[in-house]
matplotlib code that plots the C-alpha trace (Angstrom):
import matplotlib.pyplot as plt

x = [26.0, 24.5, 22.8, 18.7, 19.4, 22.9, 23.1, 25.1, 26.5, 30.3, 31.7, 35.3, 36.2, 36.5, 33.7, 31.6, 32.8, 32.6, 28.9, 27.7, 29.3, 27.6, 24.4, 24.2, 24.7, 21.9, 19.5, 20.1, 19.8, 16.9, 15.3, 16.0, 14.3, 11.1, 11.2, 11.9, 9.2, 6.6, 3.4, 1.9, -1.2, -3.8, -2.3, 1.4, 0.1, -2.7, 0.2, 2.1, -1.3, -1.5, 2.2, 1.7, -1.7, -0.6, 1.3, 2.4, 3.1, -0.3, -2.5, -0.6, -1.5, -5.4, -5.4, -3.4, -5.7, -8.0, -5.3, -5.1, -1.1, 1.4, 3.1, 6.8, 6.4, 4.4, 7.1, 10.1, 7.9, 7.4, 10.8, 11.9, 9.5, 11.0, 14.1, 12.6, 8.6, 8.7, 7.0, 9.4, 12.4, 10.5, 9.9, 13.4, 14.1, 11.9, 13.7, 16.9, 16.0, 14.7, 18.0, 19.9, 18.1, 18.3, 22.0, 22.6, 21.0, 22.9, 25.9, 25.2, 22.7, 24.1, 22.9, 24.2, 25.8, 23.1, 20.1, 22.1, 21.7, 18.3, 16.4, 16.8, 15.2, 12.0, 8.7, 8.4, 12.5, 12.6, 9.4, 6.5, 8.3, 10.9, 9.2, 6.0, 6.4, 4.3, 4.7, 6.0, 9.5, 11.0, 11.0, 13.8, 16.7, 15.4, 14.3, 18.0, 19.5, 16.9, 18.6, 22.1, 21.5, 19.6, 22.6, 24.2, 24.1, 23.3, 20.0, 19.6, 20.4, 18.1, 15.1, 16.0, 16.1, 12.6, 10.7, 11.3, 10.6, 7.2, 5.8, 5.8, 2.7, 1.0, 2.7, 6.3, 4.8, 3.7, 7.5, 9.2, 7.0, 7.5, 11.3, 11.6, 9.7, 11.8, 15.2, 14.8, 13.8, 16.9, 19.2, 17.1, 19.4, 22.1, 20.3, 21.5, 20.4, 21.1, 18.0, 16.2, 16.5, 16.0, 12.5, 11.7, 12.6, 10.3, 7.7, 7.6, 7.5, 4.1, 2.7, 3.0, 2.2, -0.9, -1.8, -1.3, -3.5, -6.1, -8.8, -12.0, -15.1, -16.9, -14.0, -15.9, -12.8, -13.0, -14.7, -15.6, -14.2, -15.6, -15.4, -17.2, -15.2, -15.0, -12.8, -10.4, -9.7, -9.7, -6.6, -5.0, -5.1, -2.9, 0.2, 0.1, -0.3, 2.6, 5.4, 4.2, 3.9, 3.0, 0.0, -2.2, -0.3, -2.2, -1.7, -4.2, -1.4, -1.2, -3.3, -4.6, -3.1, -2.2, -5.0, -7.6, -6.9, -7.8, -9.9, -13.3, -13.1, -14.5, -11.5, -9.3, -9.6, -9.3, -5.9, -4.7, -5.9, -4.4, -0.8, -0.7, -1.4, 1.6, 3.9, 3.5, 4.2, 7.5, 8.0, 7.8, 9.9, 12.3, 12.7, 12.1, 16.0, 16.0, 13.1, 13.7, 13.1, 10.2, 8.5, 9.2, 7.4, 4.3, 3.6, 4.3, 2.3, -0.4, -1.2, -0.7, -3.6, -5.7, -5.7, -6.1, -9.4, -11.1, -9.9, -8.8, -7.8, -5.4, -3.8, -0.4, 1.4, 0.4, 0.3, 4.4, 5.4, 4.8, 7.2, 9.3, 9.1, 10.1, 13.1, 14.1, 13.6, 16.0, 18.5, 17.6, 17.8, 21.3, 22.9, 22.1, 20.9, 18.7, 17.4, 14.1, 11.6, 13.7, 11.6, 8.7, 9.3, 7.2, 5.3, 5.7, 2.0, 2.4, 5.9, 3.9, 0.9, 2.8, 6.4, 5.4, 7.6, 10.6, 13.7, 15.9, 13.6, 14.2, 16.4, 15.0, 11.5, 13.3, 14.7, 11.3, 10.1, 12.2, 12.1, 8.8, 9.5, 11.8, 9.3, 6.3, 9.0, 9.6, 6.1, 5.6, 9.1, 7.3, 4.5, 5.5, 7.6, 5.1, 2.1, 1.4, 0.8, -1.9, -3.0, -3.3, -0.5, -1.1, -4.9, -3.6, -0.9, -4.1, -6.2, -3.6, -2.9, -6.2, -8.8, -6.5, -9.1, -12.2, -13.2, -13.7, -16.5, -15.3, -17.7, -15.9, -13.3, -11.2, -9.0, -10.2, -7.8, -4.9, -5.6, -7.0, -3.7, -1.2, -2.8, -3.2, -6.7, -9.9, -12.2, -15.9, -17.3, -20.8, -20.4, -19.4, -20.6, -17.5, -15.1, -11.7, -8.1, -6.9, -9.3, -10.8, -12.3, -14.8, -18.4, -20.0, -18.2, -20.9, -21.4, -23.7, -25.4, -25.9, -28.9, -27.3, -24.7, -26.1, -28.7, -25.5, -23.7, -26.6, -26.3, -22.4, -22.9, -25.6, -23.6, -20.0, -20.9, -17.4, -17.2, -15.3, -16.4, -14.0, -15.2, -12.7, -13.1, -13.7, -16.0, -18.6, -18.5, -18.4, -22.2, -22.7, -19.7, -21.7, -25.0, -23.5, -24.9, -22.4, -19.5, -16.2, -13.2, -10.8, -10.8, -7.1, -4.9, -5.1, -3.8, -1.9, -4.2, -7.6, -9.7, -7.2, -7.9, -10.0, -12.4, -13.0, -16.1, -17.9, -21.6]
y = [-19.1, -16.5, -13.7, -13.2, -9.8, -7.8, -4.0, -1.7, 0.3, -1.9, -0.7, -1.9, -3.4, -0.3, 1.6, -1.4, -1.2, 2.0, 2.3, -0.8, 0.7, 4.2, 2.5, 0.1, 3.3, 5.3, 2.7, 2.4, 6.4, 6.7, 4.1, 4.4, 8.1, 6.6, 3.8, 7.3, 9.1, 6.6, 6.4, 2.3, 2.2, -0.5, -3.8, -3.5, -2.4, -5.5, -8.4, -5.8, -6.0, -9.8, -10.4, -7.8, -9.7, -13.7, -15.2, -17.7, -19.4, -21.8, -18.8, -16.8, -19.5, -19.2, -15.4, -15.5, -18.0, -15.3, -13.4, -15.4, -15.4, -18.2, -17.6, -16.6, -12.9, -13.3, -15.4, -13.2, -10.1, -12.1, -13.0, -9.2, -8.1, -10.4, -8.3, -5.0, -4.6, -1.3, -1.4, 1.1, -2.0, -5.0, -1.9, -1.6, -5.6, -5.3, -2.6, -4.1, -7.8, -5.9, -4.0, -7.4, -8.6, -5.6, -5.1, -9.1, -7.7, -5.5, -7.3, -10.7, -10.6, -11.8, -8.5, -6.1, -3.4, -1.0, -2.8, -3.7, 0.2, 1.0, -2.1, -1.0, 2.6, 0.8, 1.2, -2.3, -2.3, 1.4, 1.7, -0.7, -3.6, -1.5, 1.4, -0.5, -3.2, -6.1, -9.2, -9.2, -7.1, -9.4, -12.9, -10.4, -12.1, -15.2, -14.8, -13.7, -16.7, -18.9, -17.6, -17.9, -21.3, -22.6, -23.5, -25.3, -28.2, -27.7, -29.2, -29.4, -26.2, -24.9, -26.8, -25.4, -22.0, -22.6, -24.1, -20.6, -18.5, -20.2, -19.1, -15.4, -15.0, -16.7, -15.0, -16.2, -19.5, -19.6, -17.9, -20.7, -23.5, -22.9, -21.8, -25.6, -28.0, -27.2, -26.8, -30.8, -31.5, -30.4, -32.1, -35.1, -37.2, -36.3, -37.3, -38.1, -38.3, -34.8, -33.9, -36.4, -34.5, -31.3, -32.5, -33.5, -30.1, -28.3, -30.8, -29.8, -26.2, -26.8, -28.8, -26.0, -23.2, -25.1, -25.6, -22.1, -20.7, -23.0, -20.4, -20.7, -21.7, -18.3, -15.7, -12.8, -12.3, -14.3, -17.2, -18.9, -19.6, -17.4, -18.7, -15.5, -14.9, -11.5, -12.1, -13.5, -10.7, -8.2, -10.8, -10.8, -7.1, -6.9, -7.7, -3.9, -2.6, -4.7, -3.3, 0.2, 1.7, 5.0, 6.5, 9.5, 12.4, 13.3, 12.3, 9.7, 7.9, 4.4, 2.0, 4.1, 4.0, 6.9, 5.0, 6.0, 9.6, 10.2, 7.1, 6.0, 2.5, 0.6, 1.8, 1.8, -1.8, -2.0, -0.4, -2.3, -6.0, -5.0, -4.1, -6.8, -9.0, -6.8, -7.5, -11.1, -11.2, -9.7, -11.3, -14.8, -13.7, -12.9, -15.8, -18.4, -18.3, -20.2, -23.2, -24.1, -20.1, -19.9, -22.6, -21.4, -18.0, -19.4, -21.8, -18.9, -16.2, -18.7, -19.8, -16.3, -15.0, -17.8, -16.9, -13.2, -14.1, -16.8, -15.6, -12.5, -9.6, -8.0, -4.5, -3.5, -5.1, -8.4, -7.5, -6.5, -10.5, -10.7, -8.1, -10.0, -13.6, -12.4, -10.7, -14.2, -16.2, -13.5, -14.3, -17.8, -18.2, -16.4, -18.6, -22.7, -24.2, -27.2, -30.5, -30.1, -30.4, -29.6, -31.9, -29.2, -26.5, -23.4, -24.5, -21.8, -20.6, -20.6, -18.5, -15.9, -15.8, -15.2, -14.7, -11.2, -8.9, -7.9, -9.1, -6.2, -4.2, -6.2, -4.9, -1.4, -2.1, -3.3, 0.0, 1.7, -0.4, -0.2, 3.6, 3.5, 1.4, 4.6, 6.9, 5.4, 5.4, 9.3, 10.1, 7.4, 9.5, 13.1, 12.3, 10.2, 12.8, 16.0, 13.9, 11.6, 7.9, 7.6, 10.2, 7.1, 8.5, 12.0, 10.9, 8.2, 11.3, 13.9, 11.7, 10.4, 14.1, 15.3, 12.8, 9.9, 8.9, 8.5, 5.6, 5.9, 4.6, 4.4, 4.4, 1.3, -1.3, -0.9, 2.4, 3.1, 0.4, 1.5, 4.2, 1.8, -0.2, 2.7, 3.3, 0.1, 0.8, -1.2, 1.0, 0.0, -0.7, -0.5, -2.3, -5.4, -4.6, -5.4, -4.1, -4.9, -3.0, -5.2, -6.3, -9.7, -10.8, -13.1, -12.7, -10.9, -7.4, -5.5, -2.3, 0.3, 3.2, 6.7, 6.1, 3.1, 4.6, 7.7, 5.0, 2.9, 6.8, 8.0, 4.6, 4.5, 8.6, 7.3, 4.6, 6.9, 10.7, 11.6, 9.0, 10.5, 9.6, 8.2, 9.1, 7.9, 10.5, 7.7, 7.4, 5.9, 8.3, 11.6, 12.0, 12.2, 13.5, 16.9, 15.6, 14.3, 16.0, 16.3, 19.3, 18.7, 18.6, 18.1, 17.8, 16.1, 16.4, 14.3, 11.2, 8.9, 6.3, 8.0, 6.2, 6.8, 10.4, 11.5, 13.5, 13.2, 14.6, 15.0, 15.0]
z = [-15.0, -16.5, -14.0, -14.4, -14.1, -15.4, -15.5, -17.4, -14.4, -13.2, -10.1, -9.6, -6.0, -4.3, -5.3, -5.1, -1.1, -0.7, -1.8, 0.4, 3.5, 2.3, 1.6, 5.0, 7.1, 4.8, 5.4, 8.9, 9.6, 7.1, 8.6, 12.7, 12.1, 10.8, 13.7, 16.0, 14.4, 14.1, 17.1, 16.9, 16.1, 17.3, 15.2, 16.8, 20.2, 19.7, 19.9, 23.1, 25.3, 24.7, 26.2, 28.7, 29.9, 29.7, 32.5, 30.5, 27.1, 27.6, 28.5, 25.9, 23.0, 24.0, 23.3, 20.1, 18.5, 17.9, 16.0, 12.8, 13.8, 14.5, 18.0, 17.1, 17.1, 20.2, 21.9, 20.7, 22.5, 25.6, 25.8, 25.3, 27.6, 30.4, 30.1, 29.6, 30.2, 27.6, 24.0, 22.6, 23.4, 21.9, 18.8, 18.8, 18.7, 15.8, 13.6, 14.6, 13.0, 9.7, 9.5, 9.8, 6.9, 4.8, 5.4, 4.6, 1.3, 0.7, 1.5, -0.1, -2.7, -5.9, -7.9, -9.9, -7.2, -8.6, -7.5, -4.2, -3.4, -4.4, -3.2, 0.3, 0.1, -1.0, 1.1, 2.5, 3.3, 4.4, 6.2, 6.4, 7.5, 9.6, 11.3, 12.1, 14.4, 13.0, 12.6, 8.7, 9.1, 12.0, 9.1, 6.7, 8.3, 8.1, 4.3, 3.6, 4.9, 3.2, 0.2, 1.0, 2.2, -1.0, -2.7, -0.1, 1.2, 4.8, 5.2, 9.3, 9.2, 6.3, 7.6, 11.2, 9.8, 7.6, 10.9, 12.5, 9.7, 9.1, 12.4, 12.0, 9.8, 7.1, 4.5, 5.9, 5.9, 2.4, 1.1, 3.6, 2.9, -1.1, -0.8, 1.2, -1.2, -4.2, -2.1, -0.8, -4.4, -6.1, -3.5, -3.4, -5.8, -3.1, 0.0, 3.3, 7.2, 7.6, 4.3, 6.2, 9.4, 7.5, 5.8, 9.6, 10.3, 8.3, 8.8, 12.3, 11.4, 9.5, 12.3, 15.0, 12.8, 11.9, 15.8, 16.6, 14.0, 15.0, 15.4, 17.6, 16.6, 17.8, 15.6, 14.2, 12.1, 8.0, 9.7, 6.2, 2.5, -0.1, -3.3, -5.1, -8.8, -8.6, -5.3, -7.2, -9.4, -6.9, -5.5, -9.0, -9.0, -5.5, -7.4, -9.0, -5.5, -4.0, -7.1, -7.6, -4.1, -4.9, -3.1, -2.8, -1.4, 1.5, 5.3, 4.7, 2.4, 3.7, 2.5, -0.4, -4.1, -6.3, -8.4, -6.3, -6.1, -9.7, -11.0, -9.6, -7.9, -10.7, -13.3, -10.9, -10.2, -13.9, -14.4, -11.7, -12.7, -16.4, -14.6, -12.7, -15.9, -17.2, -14.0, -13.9, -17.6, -16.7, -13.6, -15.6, -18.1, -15.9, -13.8, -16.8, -17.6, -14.4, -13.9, -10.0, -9.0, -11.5, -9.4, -6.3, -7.5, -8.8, -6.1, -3.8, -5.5, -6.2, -2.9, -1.4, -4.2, -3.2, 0.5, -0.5, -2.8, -0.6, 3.2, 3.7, 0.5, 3.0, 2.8, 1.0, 4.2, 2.9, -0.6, -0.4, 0.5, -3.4, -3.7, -1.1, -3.2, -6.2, -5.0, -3.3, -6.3, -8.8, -5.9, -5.8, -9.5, -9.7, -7.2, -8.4, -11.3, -11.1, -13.1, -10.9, -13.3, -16.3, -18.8, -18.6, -20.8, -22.5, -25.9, -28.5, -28.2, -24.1, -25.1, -26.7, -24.6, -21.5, -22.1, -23.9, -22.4, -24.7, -23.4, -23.5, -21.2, -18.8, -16.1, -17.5, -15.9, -12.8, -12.3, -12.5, -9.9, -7.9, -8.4, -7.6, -4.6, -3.5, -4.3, -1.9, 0.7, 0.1, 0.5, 4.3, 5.4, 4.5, 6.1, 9.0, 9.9, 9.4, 11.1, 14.1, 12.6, 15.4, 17.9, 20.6, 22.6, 22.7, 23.8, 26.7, 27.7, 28.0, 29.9, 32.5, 32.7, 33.0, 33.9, 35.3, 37.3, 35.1, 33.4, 30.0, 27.2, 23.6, 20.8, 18.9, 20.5, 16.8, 17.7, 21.1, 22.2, 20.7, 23.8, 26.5, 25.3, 25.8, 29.1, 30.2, 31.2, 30.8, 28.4, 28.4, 24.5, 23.9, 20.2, 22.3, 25.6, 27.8, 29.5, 27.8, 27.4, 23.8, 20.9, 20.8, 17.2, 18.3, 17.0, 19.7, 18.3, 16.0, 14.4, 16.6, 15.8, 17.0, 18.8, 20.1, 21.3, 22.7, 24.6, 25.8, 26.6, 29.0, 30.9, 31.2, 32.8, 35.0, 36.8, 35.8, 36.3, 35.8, 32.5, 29.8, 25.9, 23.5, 19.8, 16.7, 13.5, 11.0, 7.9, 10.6, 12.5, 10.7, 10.1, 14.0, 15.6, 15.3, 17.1, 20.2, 23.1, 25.1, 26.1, 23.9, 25.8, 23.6, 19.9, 18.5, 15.2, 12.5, 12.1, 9.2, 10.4, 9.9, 12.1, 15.2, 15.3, 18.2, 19.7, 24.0, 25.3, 29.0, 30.1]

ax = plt.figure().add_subplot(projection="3d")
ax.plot(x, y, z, "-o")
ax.set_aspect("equal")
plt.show()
């Protein structure tokens, strides 16, 4: 069978091993100093406070629901933290599962040797999904077997492995859930008990991710379906972000585009929307030599861009599952052929439309993405390393130091508890009026003022003398961080993540 993708560089048996050995203990290094490197922020300490605070799965589930997240990462935490009540261990059970699946990559993957070795000193690979401890990095394993197992015939086993992948996060449900449908239809002529039992499988995998994103009636958090156009666009346009990770070089990188640095935000989103036309025109190319892993992709991506316009557009962290898809359908698609669907083919004017890309540059444009993959990942490892992701730590370390005594009022409950978290320490938060140590989206968290929060300030320091004030340097805050009335005690770094730099103040 021919391969989607062949390259000019051959590397005989031994230099083929040599340079997988090489490259598994690159990535590992490269990648254990980013995880060494890295402070959490607010989202991986988030899922932490939850464990740490349930006394059980039940009590666990009611918490979560407001999370938008199916239970697994929650349950893999709570199990680690049985063992070992430390973040920096469950962190550690995180980078070593992404590992696993990048080194099964590298080891398995039915590519050219030369995309073996540059695919895992990507950004996703390399650092968003390795040295931040989400919820996305910990399904890589589970995609990797996914693959191996597609063109065999080991359906309890594949439906076994799809049930657990699905209850990470919605975006390893959508890649599982499309990766299953079309894997049951190509063996369906061959059927047995065991595909049965597989289907079953799977089928219970969508039933308890389903229950456990369940949210509440009272979330704060995209509580309705927007339909607007221009949404859907904007979601079209994420496919750019999610191939060519480069961003602006400043410590402010994550989450902002190269784009952005030089266009304004209306032609930016125009450059973008017209790459991403230009992608996907490759992408299908590409993976039309191959029907079955064509499907796959555009059920995938199409459900993923539906979500993105009518829930939630998401950040590159869910953008980079496209990424993630396409790379399992190549692998997919150079593995198995399959009659599924065969009878449906490209008219000549669909051919021409779509299918534009020219052949030959195939494997070419490849390489540039994937260069460009390498290049995002440079600039997250320069500035991961010069800079503190979040200055959380360094704040909770300062005020158990200093002031381990006071209680403490933060001006938003978004980063200040990524420090109540660290410290385990109920902050009080005037934009929702409670005491709380974690985040909960529900709809009594609002947007407050500085008159509001001066007003709510005076209170807290009548009742709290010795109160200590919590102020994040973020866009909404920067036009008033220079009124407050009050003595600075201690004015922090900046921060990767913008809004988790800090400023602590006294009456």
């Amino acid at each position: 069978m021919d391969k989607i993708f062949v390259s000019s560089f051959i590397a005989s048996k031994p230099l083929e091993l040599a340079l997988k050995i090489l490259s598994s203990i690159l990535f590992l290094v490269l990648s254990f100093v980013l995880f060494y490197f890295h402070e959490p922020w607010r989202d991986e300490l988030q899922a932490f406070s939850l464990v740490r605070n349930s006394h059980s799965i039940s009590e666990l589930y009611q918490m979560v629901r407001y999370e938008g997240h199916p239970l697994g990462w929650y349950i893999l935490q709570k199990g680690v933290y049985f063992f070992n009540p430390n973040f920096i261990t469950i962190r550690f059970v995180h980078w070593s599962l992404a590992a696993i699946g990048v080194i099964i990559l590298i080891w398995k993957a039915p590519f050219p040797i030369i995309y073996r070795i540059l695919i895992p000193f990507g950004y996703f690979f390399t650092y968003e999904y390795s040295a931040i401890a989400r919820n996305y990095g910990i399904a890589l394993p589970f995609y990797m077997l996914l693959c191996i197992l597609f063109s065999r015939k080991k359906y309890l086993l594949f439906g076994f492995i799809t049930a657990i992948a699905m209850q990470f996060s919605l975006y390893s449900f959508i890649i599982s859930f499309s990766v299953s449908i079309f894997y049951f239809f190509h063996y369906k002529q061959q059927k047995n008990i065991a595909w049965y039992a597989g289907i079953l499988f799977t089928l219970i995998g969508i039933f308890l991710f389903t229950l456990s994103v369940n949210t509440p009636d009272d979330i704060g958090t995209s509580p309705g379906w927007n339909l607007n156009p221009d949404r859907y666009t904007a979601a079209f346009s994420v496919i750019a972000n999610a191939f060519f990770t480069v961003f602006k070089f400043d410590i402010h990188f994550w989450n902002n585009s190269f784009f952005q640095t030089f266009l304004n935000y209306d032609f930016t989103q125009a450059v973008q929307f017209v790459l991403s036309i230009f992608i996907l025109g490759w992408m299908i190319k590409t993976l039309s030599k191959n029907k079955i892993s064509l499907y796959i992709f555009i059920t995938g991506t199409a459900i993923m861009m539906f979500f993105m316009a009518a829930k939630y557009h998401g950040s590159v962290r869910h953008h980079g599952h496209l990424y993630i898809l396409f790379l399992m359908t190549l692998w997919i698609g150079n593995t198995i052929q399959s009659n599924v669907l065969q009878p449906f083919s490209f008219s000549k004017k669909t051919k021409s439309f779509i299918l534009f890309f020219p052949e030959k540059y195939g494997s070419k444009f490849f390489i540039l993405v994937l260069v460009l993959q390498i290049v995002g990942s440079l600039q997250a490892t320069y500035f991961e390393i010069k800079y503190p992701f979040s200055d959380s730590q360094q704040v909770a370390e300062f005020l158990q130091k200093n002031y381990p005594n006071n209680l403490v009022i933060s001006c938003s409950d978004g980063p200040g508890t990524a420090v109540s978290i660290t410290m385990a320490k109920q902050f009080f938060y005037p934009n929702s009026f409670s005491w709380r140590e974690n985040l909960c989206f529900n709809n009594k968290r609002g947007d407050i003022g500085y008159s509001t929060l001066i007003a709510q300030c005076e209170r807290f320091f009548l009742d709290h003398p010795n109160g200590v004030l919590l102020i994040s340097k973020s866009t909404s805050t920067l036009d008033f961080i220079d009124k407050i009335p009050y003595k600075k005690i201690k004015d922090f770094q900046p921060a990767i993540r913008e809004d988790e730099s800090y400023i602590l103040f006294k009456k």
